[in-house]
TORKOL-4160 file (C-alpha; in steps of 0.2 Angstrom, whole numbers, padded with zeros to 4 digits, m for minus):
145
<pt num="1" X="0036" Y="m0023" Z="0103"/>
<pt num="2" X="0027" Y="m0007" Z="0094"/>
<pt num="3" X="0026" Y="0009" Z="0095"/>
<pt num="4" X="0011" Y="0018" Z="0094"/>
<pt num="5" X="0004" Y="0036" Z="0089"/>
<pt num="6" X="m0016" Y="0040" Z="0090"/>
<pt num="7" X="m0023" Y="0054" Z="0081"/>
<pt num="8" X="m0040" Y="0061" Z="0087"/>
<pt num="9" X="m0051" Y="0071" Z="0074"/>
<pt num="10" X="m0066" Y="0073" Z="0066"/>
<pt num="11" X="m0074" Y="0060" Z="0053"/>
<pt num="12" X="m0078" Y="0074" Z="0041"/>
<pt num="13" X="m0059" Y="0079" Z="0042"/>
<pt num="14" X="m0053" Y="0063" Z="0037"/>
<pt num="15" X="m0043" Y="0066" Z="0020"/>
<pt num="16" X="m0040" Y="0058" Z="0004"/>
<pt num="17" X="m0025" Y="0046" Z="0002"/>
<pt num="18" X="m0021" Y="0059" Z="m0011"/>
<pt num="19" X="m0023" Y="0075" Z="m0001"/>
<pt num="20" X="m0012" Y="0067" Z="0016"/>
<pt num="21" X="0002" Y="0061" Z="0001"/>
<pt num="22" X="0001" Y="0081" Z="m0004"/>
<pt num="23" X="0003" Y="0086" Z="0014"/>
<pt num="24" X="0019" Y="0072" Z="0018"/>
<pt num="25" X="0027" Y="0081" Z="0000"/>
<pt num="26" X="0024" Y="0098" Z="0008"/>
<pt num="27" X="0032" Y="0094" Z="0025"/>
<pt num="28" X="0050" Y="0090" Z="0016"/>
<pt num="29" X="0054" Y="0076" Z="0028"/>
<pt num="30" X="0071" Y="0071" Z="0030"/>
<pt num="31" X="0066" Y="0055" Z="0017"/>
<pt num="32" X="0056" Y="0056" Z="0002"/>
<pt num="33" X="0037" Y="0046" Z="0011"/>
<pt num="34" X="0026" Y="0038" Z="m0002"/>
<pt num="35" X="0010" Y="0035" Z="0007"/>
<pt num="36" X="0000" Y="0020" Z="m0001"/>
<pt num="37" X="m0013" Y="0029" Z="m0013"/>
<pt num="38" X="m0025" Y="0010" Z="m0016"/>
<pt num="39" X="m0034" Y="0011" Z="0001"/>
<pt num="40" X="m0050" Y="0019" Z="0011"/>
<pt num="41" X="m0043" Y="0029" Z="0026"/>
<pt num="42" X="m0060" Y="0026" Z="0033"/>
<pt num="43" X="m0063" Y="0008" Z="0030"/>
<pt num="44" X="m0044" Y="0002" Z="0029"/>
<pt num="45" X="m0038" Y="m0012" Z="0044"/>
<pt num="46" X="m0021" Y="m0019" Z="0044"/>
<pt num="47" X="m0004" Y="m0015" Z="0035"/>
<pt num="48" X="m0003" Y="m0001" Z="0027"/>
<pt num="49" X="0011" Y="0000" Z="0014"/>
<pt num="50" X="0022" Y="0017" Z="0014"/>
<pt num="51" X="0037" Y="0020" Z="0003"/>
<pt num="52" X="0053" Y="0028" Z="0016"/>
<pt num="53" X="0066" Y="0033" Z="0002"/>
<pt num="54" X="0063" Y="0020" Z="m0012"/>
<pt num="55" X="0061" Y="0007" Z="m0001"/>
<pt num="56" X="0046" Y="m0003" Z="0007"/>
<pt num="57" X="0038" Y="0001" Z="0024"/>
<pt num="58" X="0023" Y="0004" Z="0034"/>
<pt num="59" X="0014" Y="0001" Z="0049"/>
<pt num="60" X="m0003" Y="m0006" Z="0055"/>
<pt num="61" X="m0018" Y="0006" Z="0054"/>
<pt num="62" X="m0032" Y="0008" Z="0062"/>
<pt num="63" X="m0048" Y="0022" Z="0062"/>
<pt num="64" X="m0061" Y="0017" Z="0074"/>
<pt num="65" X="m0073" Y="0026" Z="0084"/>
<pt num="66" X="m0065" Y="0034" Z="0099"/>
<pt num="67" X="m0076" Y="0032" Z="0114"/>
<pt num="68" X="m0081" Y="0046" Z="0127"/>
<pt num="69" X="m0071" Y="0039" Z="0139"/>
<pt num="70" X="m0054" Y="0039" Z="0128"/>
<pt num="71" X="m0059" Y="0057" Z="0120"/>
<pt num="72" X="m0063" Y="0064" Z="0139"/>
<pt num="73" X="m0046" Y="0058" Z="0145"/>
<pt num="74" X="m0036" Y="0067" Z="0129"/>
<pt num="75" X="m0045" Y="0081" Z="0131"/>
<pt num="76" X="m0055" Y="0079" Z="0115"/>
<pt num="77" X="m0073" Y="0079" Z="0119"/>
<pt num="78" X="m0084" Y="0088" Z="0107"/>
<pt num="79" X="m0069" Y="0090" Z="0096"/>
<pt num="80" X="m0066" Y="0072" Z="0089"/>
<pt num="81" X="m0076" Y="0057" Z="0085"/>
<pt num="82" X="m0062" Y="0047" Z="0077"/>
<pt num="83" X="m0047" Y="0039" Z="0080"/>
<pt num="84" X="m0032" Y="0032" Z="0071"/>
<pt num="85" X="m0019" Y="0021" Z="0077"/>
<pt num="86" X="m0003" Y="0021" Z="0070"/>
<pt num="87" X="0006" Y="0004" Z="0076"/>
<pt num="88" X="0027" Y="0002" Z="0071"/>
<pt num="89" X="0038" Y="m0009" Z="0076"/>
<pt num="90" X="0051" Y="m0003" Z="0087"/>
<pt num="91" X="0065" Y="m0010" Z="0079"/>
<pt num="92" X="0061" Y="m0005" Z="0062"/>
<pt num="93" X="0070" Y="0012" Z="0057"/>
<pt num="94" X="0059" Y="0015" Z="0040"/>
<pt num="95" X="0043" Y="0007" Z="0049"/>
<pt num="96" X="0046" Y="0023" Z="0063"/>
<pt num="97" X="0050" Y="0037" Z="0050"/>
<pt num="98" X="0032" Y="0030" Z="0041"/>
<pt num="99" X="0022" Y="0033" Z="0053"/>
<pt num="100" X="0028" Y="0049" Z="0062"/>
<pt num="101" X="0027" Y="0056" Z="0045"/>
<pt num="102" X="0010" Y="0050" Z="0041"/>
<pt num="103" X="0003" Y="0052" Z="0060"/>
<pt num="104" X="0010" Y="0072" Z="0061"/>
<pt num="105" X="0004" Y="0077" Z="0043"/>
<pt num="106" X="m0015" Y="0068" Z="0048"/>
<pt num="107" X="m0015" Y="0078" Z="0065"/>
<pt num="108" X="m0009" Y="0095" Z="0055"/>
<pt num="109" X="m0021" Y="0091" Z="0037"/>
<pt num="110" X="m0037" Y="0087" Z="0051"/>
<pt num="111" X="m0035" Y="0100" Z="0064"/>
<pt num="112" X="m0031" Y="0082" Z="0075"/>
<pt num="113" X="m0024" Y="0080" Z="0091"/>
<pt num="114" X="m0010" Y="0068" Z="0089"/>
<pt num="115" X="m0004" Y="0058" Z="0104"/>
<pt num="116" X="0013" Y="0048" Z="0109"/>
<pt num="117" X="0005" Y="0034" Z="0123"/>
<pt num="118" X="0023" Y="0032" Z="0128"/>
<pt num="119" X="0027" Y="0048" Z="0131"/>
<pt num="120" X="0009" Y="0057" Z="0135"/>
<pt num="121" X="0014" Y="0069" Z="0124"/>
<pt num="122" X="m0002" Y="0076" Z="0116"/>
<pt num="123" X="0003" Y="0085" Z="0100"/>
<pt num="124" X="m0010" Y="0100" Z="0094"/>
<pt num="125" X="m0012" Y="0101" Z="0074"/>
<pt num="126" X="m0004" Y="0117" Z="0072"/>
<pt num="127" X="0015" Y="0109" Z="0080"/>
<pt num="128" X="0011" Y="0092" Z="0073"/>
<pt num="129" X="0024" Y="0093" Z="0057"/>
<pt num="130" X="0036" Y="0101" Z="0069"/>
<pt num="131" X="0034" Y="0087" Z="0082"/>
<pt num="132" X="0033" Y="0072" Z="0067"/>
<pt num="133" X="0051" Y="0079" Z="0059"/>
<pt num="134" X="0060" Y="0079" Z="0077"/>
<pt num="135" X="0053" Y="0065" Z="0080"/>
<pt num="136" X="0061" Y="0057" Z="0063"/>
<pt num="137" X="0081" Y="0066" Z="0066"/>
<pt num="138" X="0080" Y="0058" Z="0083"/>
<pt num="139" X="0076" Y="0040" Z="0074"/>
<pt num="140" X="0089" Y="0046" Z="0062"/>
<pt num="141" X="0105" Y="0051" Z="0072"/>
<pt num="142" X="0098" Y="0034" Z="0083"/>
<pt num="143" X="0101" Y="0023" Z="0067"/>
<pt num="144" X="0115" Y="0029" Z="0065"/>
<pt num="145" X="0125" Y="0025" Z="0080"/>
């Protein structure tokens, strides 16, 4: 089973794979993140490989045009025009930590709204870091037991 994170924004937001790798650095996550730097954010479709402390991980990536209907129910009309889905399996620890890490530093680089369908939590750009690293200790102290 996954687990999903959406990130709404704006087209002309959408970074570089170098400038979102600058942002994961700056957010000193618990574990050194390696975002894959060989692909087009805008274009890419499938796994996309991410490096969780030396070893490899990822999760499924989509960015697809969000429709009025999703926006309107987020909240994002006239804010967003994009979405990115972030899909991990549950059950994989480095898969998790990839793609909090990689979902919260989009959101916060983008002015993004970053959203946890499980949850319903909708996550604003400016506590999306924040949320992303609480998000990773809880997978962490989880592991651990």
């Amino acid at each position: 089973m996954s687990y999903d994170l959406i990130v709404y924004l704006r087209d002309i937001e959408m970074p570089t794979p170098s400038a979102w790798q600058t942002r994961i650095a700056q957010a000193s996550f618990s574990f050194p993140i390696e975002l894959s730097q060989d692909f087009d954010p805008r274009a890419m479709t499938g796994f996309l490989p991410v490096k969780v402390d030396g070893f490899t991980a990822g999760f499924e990536y989509y960015y697809t045009s969000a429709s009025q209907e999703e926006l309107a129910e987020v909240g994002e009309n006239g804010k967003a025009d994009q979405s990115v889905l972030f899909c991990a399996l549950r059950n994989q620890f480095r898969e998790l930590i990839a793609a909090f890490a990689a979902a919260g530093t989009l959101a916060s680089l983008t002015g993004g709204l970053l959203v946890d369908p499980q949850s319903g939590e909708k996550v604003h750009s400016d506590n999306a870091i924040s949320w992303a690293r609480s998000g990773i200790d809880r997978l962490e102290r989880a592991n651990r037991v």
